[in-house]
C-alpha positions as CSV (number, residue, x, y, z in Angstrom):
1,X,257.4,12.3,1.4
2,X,260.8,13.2,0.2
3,X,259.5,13.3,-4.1
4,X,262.4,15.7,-5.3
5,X,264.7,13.1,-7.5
6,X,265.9,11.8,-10.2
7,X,267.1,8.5,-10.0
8,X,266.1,7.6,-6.5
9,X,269.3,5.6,-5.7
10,X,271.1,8.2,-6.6
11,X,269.9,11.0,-3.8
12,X,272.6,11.5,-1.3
13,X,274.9,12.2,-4.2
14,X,272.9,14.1,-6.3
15,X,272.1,16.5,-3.3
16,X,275.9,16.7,-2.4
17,X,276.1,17.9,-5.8
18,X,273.7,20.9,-5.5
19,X,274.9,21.7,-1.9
20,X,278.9,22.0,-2.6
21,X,277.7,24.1,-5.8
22,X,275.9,26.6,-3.4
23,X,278.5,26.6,-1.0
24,X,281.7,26.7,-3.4
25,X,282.8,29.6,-1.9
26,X,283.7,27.8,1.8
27,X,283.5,24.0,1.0
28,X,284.6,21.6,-1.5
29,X,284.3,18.5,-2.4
30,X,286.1,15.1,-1.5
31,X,285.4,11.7,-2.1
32,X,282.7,11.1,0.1
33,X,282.0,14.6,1.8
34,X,283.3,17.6,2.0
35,X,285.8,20.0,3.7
36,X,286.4,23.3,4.8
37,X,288.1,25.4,2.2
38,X,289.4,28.6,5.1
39,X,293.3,28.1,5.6
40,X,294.1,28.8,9.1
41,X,296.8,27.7,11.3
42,X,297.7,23.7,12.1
43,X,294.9,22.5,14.4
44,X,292.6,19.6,15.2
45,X,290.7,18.6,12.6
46,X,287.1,17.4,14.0
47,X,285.5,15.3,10.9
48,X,281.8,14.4,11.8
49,X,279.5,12.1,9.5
50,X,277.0,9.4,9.1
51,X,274.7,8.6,6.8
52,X,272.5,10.8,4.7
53,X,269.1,12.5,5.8
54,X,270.0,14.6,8.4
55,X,270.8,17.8,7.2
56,X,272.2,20.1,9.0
57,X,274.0,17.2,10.0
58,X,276.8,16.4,9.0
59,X,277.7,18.9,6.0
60,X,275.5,21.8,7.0
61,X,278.0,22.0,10.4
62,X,281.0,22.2,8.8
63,X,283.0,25.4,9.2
64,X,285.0,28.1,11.4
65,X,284.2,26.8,14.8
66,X,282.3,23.7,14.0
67,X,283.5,20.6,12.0
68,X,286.3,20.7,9.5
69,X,285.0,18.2,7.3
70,X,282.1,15.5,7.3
71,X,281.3,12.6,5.9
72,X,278.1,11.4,4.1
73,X,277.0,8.2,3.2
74,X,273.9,6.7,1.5
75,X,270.2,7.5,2.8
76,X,270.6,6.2,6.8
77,X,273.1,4.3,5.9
78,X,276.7,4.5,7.3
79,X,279.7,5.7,4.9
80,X,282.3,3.3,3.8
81,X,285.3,2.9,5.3
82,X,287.5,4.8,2.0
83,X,285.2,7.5,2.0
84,X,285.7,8.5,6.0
85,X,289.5,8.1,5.5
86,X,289.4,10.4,2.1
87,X,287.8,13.0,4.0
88,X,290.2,12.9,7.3
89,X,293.0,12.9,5.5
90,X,292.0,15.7,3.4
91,X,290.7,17.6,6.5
92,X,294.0,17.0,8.6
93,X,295.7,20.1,9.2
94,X,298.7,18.7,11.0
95,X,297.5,18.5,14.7
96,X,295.4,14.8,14.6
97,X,292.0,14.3,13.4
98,X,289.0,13.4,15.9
99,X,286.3,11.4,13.9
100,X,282.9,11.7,15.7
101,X,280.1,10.1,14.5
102,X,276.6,8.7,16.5
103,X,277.2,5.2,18.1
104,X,275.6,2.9,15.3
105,X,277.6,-0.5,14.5
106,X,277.8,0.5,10.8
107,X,279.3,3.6,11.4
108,X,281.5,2.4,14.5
109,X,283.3,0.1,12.1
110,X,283.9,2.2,9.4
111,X,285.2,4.8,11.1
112,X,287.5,2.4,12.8
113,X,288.9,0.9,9.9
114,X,289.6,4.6,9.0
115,X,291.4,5.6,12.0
116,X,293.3,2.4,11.8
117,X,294.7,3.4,8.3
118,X,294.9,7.3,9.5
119,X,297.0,5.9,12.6
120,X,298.7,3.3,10.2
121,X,300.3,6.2,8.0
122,X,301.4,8.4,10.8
123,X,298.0,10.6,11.9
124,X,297.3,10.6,15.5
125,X,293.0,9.7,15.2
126,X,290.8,9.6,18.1
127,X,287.3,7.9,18.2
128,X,284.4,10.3,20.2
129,X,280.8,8.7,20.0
130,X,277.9,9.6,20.5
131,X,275.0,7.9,23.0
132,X,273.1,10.5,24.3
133,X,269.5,8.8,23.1
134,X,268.0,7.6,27.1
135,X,265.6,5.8,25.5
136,X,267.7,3.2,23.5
137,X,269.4,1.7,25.9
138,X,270.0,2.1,30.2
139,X,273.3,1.6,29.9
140,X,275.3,5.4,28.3
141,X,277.7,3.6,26.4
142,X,275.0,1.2,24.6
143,X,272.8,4.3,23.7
144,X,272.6,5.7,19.8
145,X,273.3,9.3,19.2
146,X,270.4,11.3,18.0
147,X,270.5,15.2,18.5
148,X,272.9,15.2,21.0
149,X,275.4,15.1,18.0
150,X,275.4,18.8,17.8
151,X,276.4,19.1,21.4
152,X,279.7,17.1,21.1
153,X,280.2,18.5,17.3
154,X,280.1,21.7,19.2
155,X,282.2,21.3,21.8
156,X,284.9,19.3,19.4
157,X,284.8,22.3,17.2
158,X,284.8,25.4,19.5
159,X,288.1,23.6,21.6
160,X,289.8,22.6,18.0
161,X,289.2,26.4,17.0
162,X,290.6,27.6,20.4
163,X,294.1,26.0,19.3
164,X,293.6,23.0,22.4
165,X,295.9,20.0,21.4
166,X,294.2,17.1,20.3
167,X,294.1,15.6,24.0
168,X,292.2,18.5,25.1
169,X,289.9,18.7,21.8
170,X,289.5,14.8,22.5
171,X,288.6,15.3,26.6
172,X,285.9,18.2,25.5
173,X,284.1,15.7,23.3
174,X,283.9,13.0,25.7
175,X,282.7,15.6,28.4
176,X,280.0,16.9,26.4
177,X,278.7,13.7,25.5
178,X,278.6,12.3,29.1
179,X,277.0,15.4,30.1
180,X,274.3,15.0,27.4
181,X,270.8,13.6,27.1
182,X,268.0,13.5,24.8
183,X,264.6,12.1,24.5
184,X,262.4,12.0,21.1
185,X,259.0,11.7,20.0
186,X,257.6,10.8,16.5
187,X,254.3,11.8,14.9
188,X,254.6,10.3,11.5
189,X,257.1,8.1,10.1
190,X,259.9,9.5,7.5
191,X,259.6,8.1,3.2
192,X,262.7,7.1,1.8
193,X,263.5,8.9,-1.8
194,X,261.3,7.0,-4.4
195,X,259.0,5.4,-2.1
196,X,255.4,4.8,-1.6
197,X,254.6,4.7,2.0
198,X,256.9,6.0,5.4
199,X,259.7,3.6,7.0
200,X,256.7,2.9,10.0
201,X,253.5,4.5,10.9
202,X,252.1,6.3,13.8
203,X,248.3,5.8,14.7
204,X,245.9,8.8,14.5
205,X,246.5,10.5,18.3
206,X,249.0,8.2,18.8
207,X,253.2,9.8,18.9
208,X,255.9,7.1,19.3
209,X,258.0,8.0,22.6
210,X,261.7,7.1,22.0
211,X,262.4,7.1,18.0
212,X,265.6,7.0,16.1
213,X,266.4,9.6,13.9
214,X,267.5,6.3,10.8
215,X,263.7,5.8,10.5
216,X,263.0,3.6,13.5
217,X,259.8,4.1,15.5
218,X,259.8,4.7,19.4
219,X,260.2,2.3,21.5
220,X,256.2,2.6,22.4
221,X,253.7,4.7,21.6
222,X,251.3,6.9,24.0
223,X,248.4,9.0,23.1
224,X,249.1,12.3,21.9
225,X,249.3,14.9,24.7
226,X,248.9,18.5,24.1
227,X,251.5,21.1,24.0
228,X,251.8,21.5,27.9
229,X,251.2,17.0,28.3
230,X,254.3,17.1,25.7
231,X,256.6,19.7,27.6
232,X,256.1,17.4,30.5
233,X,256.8,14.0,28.9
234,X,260.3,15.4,27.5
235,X,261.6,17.1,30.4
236,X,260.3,14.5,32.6
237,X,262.1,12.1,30.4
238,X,265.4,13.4,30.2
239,X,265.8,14.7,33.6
240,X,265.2,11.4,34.6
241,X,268.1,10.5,32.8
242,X,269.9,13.0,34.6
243,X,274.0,13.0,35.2
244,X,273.8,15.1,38.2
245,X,270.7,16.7,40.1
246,X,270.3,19.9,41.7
247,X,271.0,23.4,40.1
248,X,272.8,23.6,37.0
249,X,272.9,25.5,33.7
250,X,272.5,23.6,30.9
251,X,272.3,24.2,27.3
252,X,269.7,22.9,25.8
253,X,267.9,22.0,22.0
254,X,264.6,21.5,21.0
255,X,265.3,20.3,17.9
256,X,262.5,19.5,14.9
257,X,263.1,16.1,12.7
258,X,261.9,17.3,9.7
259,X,258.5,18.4,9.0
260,X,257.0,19.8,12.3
261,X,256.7,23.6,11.9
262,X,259.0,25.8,13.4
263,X,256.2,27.3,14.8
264,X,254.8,24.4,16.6
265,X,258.3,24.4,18.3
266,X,258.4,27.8,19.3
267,X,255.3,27.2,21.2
268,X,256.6,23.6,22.9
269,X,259.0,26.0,24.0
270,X,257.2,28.3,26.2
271,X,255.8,25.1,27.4
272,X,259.6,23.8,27.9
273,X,261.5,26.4,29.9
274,X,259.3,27.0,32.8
275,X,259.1,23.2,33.8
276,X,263.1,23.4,33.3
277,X,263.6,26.4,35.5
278,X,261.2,25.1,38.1
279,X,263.8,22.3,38.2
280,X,266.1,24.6,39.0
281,X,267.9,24.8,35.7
282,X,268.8,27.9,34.5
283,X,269.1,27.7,30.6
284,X,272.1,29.1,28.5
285,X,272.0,30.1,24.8
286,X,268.9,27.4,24.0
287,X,268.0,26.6,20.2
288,X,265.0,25.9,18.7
289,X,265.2,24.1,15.2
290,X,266.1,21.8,13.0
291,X,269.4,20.9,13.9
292,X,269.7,16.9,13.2
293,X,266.6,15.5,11.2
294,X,265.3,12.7,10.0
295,X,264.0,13.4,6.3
296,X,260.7,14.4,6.9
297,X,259.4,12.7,9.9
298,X,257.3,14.4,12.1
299,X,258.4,14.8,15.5
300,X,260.5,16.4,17.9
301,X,263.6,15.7,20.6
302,X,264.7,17.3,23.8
303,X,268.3,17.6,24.4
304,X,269.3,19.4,27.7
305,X,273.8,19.2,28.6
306,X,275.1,19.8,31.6
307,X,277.4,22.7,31.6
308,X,280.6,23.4,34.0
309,X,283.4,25.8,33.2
310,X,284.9,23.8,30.3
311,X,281.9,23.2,28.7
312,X,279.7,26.4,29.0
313,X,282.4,28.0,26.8
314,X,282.6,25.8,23.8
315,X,278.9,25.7,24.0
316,X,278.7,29.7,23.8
317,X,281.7,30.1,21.2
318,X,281.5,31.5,17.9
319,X,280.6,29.6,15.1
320,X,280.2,29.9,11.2
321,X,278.3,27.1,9.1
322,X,276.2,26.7,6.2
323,X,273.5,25.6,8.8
324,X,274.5,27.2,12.1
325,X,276.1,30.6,12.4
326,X,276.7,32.2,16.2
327,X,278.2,35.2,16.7
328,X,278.5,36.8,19.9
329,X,279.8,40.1,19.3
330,X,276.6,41.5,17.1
331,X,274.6,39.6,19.5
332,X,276.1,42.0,22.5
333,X,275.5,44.8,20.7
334,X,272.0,43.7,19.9
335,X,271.3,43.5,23.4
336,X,272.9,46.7,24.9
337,X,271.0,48.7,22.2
338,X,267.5,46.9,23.5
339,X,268.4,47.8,26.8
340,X,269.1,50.9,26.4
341,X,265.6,51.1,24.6
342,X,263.5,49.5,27.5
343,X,265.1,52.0,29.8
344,X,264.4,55.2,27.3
345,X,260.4,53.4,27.0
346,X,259.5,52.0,30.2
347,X,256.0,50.9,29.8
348,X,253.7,53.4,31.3
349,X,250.4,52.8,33.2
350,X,247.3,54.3,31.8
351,X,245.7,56.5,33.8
352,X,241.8,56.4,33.9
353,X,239.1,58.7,35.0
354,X,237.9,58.2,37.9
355,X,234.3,56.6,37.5
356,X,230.8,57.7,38.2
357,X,229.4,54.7,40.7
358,X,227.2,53.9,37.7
359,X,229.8,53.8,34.8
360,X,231.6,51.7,37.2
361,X,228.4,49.6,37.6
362,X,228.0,49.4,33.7
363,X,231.7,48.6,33.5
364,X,230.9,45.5,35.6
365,X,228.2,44.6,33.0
366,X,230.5,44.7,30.2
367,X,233.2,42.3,31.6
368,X,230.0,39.9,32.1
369,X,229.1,40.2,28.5
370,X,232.7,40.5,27.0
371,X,233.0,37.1,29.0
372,X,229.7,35.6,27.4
373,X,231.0,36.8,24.0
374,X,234.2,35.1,24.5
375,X,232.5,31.6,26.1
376,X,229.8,32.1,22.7
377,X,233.0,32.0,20.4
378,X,234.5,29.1,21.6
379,X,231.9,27.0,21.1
380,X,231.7,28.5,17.9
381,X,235.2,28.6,16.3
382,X,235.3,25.6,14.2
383,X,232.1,26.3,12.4
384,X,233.3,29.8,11.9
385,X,236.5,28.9,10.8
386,X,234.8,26.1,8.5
387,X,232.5,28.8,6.7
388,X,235.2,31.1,5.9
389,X,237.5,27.7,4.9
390,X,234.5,27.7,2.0
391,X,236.0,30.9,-0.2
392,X,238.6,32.2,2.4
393,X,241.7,31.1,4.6
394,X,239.7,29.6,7.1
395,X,241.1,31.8,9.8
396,X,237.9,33.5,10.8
397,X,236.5,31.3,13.7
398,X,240.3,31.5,15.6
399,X,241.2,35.0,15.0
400,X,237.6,36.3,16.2
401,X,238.2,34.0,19.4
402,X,241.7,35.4,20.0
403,X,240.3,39.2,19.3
404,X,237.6,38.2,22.0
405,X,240.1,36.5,24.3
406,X,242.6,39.4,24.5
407,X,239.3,41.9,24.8
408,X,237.7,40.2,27.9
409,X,241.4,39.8,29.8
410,X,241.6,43.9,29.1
411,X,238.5,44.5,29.9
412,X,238.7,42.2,33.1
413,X,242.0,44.3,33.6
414,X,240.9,47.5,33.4
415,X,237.4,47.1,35.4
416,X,239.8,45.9,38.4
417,X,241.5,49.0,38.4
418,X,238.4,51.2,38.9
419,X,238.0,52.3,35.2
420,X,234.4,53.0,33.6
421,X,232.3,51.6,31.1
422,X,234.2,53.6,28.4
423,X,237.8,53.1,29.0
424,X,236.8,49.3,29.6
425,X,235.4,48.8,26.0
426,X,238.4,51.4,24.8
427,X,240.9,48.6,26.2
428,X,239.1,45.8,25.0
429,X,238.9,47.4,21.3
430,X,242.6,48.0,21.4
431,X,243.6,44.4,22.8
432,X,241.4,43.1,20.0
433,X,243.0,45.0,17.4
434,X,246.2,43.7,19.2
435,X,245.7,40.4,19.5
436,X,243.6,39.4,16.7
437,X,245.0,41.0,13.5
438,X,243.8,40.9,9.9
439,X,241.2,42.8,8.9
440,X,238.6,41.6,11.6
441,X,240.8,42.5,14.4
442,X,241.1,45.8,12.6
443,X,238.0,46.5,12.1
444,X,236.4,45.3,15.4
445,X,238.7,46.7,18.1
446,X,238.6,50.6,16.0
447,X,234.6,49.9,16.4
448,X,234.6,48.8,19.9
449,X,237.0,51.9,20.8
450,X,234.2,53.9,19.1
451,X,231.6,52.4,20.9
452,X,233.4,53.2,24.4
453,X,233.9,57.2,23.5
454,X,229.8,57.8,23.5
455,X,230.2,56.8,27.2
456,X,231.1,59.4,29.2
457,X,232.6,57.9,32.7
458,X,231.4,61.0,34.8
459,X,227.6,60.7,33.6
460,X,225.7,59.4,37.0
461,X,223.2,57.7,34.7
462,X,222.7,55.7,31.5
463,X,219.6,55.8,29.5
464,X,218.3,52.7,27.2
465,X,219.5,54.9,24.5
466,X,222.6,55.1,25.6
467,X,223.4,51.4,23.9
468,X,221.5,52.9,20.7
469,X,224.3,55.4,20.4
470,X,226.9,53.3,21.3
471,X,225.4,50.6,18.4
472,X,225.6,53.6,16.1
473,X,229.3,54.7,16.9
474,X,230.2,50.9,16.5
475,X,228.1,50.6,13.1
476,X,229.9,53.8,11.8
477,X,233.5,52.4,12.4
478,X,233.4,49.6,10.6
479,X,231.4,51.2,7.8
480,X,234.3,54.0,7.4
481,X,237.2,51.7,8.0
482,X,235.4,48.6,5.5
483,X,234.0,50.8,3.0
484,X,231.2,47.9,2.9
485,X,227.8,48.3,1.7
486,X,224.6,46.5,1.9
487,X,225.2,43.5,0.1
488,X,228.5,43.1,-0.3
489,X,227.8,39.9,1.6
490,X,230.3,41.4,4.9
491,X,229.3,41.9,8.4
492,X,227.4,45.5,7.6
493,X,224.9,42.7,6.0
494,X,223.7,42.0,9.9
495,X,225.3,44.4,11.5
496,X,223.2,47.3,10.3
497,X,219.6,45.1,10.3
498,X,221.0,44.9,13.8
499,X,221.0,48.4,14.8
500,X,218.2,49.2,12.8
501,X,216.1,46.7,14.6
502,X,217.2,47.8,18.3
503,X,216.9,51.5,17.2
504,X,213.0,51.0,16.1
505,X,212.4,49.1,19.5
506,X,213.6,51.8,21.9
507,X,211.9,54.0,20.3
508,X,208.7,51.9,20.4
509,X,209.3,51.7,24.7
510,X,210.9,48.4,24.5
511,X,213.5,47.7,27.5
512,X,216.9,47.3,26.9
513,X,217.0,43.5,26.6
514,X,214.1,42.5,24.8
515,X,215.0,45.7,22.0
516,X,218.9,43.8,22.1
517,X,217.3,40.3,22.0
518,X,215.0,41.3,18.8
519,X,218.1,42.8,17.5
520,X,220.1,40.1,17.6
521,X,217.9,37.8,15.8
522,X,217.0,40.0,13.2
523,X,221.0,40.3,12.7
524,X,221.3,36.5,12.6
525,X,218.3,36.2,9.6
526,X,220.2,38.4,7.9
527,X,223.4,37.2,8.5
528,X,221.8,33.6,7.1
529,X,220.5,35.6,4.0
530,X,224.2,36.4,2.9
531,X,224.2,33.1,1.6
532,X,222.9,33.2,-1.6
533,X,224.9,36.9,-2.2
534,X,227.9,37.3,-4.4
535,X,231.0,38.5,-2.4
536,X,231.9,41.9,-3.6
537,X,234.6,42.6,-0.9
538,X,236.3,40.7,2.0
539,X,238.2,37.7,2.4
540,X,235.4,35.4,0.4
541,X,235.6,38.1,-2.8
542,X,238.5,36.2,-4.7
543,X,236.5,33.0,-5.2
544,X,233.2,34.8,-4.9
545,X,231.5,31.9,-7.4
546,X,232.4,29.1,-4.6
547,X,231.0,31.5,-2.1
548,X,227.4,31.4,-3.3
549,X,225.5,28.9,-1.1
550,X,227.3,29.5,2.3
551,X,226.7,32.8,4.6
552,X,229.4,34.9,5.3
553,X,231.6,34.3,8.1
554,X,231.7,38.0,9.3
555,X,228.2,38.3,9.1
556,X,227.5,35.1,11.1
557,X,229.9,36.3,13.8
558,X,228.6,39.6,14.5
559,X,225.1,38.5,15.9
C-alpha cells in the first residue's frame, strides 16, 4: 500500500517535487516532467513518459545516454497533450525530438497532438511505441508496452548519444521494439495513493499470468509455481513469442514491479538463464531489478531482445541516470583485475590421508548418519524455525537445515574421494560453518571439525569410546567458542546431559547404540526443560521475558 502522502490527489506532483530537489544538480524541472540539465552538442532529443507509478520509468532514465527528458502524468494515467509538448520543446537540442511512450490510447493521443504542434512550429518529431507485452494482444502492433520500455528507451538513447541523425535514432527504436518481448506475472494487486484495498486481487496460491503494469490483472490466473515452475512459465512464454528461432544473443530483464524482493529475483534468476541457454541463447549484459514498476504490486516480468550488430551496441553503451548507471570502462577493469586473481588462486584440491580400511568404513557410517541428520531436519524446520520466531528471528529451523545440507554434500564428497572418518566430519564442519552462518553455523561446524581431529585416519580400529571422545571434543568447542553455561537456556542445556549420559553408559558396558540412544533422550528431556528457563545468552536473551514458556531452539535441535 503506497501510505506516504499528503493530499492523495496531489501524489505524482508532490513526488516530482522531492525528486528534482534531489537531483538539482542534473535535472530540472518543466511543466510536466523534467529534462536533462548537461549541455552537449545538437543531437536527438529522445523524450520518454507516461503516467506516474513506474519509477525508474520515465524520470529515473533520463540522462547521458538514456532519455533527454520525460514526461509524467497523473497516477497510471497518461500526461496531457501541453505537458508532453512543454517537455519536447524544452528537451530539443536542434536535431528532432523522438517521443516514445508504451502503446496505450491515452498516451498515443496526447503525444500525437504534441508532435503535431512540435511538427506544426518547425521540429521534425517522430512517434516510436512500444508493444512488447505477448500477452495483451497476438497481433505486435495491438500489444501495450510494459518493461520492454527500457529496451527501446535504451536503444533510442545510446544511438541519439552516438550523434546518429534522427532517421537512424528513429530506425534503432523501431528495431528494438520489434525485436522485444515480455511476459508478466502478478502476485498481489498495486493500492492507489489514499486508498483502502489494491486496484484487483490475486487468490492465496493463485499469480495472474499476463498483467499490465497500470493496475490491470493478468489475463488468467494459474496456481503458483515454485521458483523453477516460474522460470519455466516465463521463458516458455516469451520464447513462444519469439521473432526469430535458433541461436541468438539476446539481452535480457528480469525486471521486479514493485514489491517482490530483490532477492527473490536473484534467485528466479539462476532458475532463468540455464532454461535460456539450453535454448540456445547466449545472454548479454542481463539486469535484474526494478526497472519499470507498477507501485507496489507484487510480481515479476521477463523481457528477452533479440540482438544483431545494430542493436547489441546500444544495448551495451554507456549510460548515466538517476536510476540506471552503466559504465563499461570500470567494469573492464573490474574484470581483468578478477582474472588476474583466479589465475594467481586457482582453487586447490585437498589432499587427504590415505585411510585405514576401517576409518574408511567409519567414514561410510557418517555419511549415513550426516544424511539421517539432514532428512531429521527437514521435517523439522518449520517447528524449529517457529520456536526461535517466539524471542528470536526465526531463522533457526532454516539455517540448521542449510548447515546440515552443505555438511552431508561435503561429507558425501569427501567419502567418494577415499578420505577417513576424520577428514569427512572436518569437511562437513567447515561446509556447515560455510553454508549456514550466524552463530549456529559458527559454532557447529568449529565443533564438528573438533570432533573429526580425535579420529585418527591410520588407526586400524575404533573402540566404543572412541564416539565418547569425539562427544567430548564436540562438547568442548561449542563451550569455548559460546561461553555458555548450564542454564543459560542454549544448546550446552542438552548437549552436556547428552554426553554425560552416553559417557556413564560406556562405561557401565553398554554398546554403542543403546549408550547413543539413552543419550539422545536424556538430551531431548533436557532440551524440553529449557522452557521454563530465563535466556541469559543467545539469540532468545533480548526478549528473554517472552521466552519463558517455550524451549530453546538450539537446545531442541541438538538431540
Amino acid at each position: 500500500m503506497t501510505r506516504i502522502a499528503d493530499i492523495p490527489a496531489d501524489f505524482a506532483e508532490d513526488q516530482l517535487d522531492g525528486f528534482v530537489a534531489l537531483y538539482a544538480d542534473r535535472l530540472r524541472r518543466v511543466a510536466g516532467g523534467v529534462v536533462a540539465r548537461a549541455a552537449c552538442e545538437p543531437t536527438v532529443a529522445v523524450v520518454v513518459g507516461g503516467g506516474s507509478g513506474h519509477y525508474p520509468a520515465f524520470a529515473g532514465l533520463v540522462g547521458p545516454g538514456f532519455a533527454t527528458g520525460a514526461v509524467v502524468g497523473n497516477i497510471f494515467t497518461s500526461p496531457s497533450a501541453a505537458h508532453v509538448y512543454s517537455v519536447a520543446k524544452a528537451a530539443h537540442r536542434g536535431r528532432g525530438v523522438v517521443l516514445t511512450f508504451g502503446n496505450y490510447a491515452g498516451d498515443v493521443m496526447n503525444f500525437g497532438i504534441a508532435a503535431n504542434r512540435l511538427r506544426a512550429e518547425g521540429i521534425d518529431t517522430r512517434i516510436v511505441l512500444v508493444t512488447d507485452d505477448v500477452a495483451s494482444a497476438p497481433a505486435e502492433g495491438d500489444r501495450r508496452g510494459i518493461a520492454g520500455d527500457f529496451v527501446v528507451f535504451k536503444a533510442l538513447g545510446a544511438a541519439a548519444a552516438a550523434g546518429l541523425d534522427l532517421d537512424a535514432v528513429e530506425r534503432a527504436g523501431r528495431a528494438a521494439n520489434a525485436a522485444t518481448r515480455t511476459l508478466g506475472v502478478a502476485f498481489s494487486g498495486c493500492t492507489m495513493p489514499g486508498a483502502r484495498k489494491p486496484l484487483f486481487q490475486v487468490e492465496p496460491g493463485m499469480l495472474g499470468l499476463g498483467l499490465g503494469i497500470h493496475g490491470e490483472p493478468g489475463i488468467r490466473d494459474v496456481a503458483m509455481p515454485t521458483a523453477t515452475g516460474l522460470a519455466e512459465l516465463l521463458v516458455a512464454g516469451v520464447l513462444e513469442a519469439a521473432p526469430h528461432t535458433g541461436p541468438a544473443r539476446v539481452g535480457a530483464i528480469l525486471n521486479g514491479l514493485g514489491t517482490t524482493k530483490y532477492e527473490e529475483l536473484f534467485l528466479l534468476w539462476a532458475r532463468v538463464l540455464p532454461l535460456l541457454e539450453a535454448a540456445g541463447l547466449e545472454v548479454v549484459e542481463p539486469e535484474v531489478g526494478e526497472l519499470v514498476t507498477s507501485l507496489d504490486m507484487g510480481g515479476c516480468s521477463l523481457t528477452l531482445t533479440w540482438l544483431d550488430e545494430e542493436l547489441e551496441p546500444l544495448w551495451r553503451a554507456d549510460a548515466y541516470a538517476p536510476a540506471y548507471r552503466k559504465q563499461a570502462a570500470p567494469l573492464a577493469a573490474t574484470l581483468a583485475s578478477a582474472a588476474e586473481a583466479d589465475d594467481a588462486v586457482a582453487q586447490e584440491a585437498q589432499v587427504f590421508v590415505t585411510p585405514s580400511l576401517g576409518s574408511a568404513g567409519l567414514a561410510a557410517s557418517v555419511a549415513e548418519a550426516a544424511a539421517l541428520v539432514r532428512e531429521l531436519l527437514r521435517d523439522r524446520e518449520d517447528e524449529l524455525g517457529a520456536i526461535d520466531a517466539v524471542a528470536g528471528d526465526g531463522d533457526h529451523g532454516r539455517g540448521m537445515l542449510r548447515g546440515a545440507e552443505a555438511a552431508t554434500a561435503a561429507i558425501d564428497r569427501a567419502t567418494e574421494r577415499g578420505a577417513g572418518a576424520g577428514a569427512v566430519l572436518a569437511a562437513g564442519g567447515r561446509a556447515w560453518a560455510e553454508q549456514a552462518g550466524g552463530t549456529s553455523g559458527v559454532l557447529w561446524g568449529a565443533a564438528l571439525e573438533a570432533a573429526g581431529a580425535t579420529l585418527d585416519d591410520t588407526a586400524d580400529a575404533f573402540p566404543d569410546d572412541s564416539a565418547g571422545a569425539a562427544v567430548s571434543a564436540f562438547t568442548a568447542a561449542i563451550l569455548d567458542l559460546g561461553r555458555a553455561e548450564p542454564g543459560d537456556k542454549t544448546l550446552v542445556d542438552a548437549l552436556l546431559p547428552f554426553g554425560d549420559a552416553l559417557t556413564a553408559r560406556l562405561a557401565a558396558g553398554a554398546l554403542l547404540a543403546d549408550a547413543w540412544r539413552d543419550a539422545a533422550l536424556a538430551a531431548s528431556d533436557a532440551a524440553a526443560r529449557t522452557s521454563a528457563l530465563r535466556p541469559k545468552r543467545g539469540r532468545a536473551r533480548p526478549l528473554a521475558d517472552k521466552s519463558v514458556g517455550t524451549p530453546d531452539a538450539g537446545a531442541t535441535s541438538s538431540p
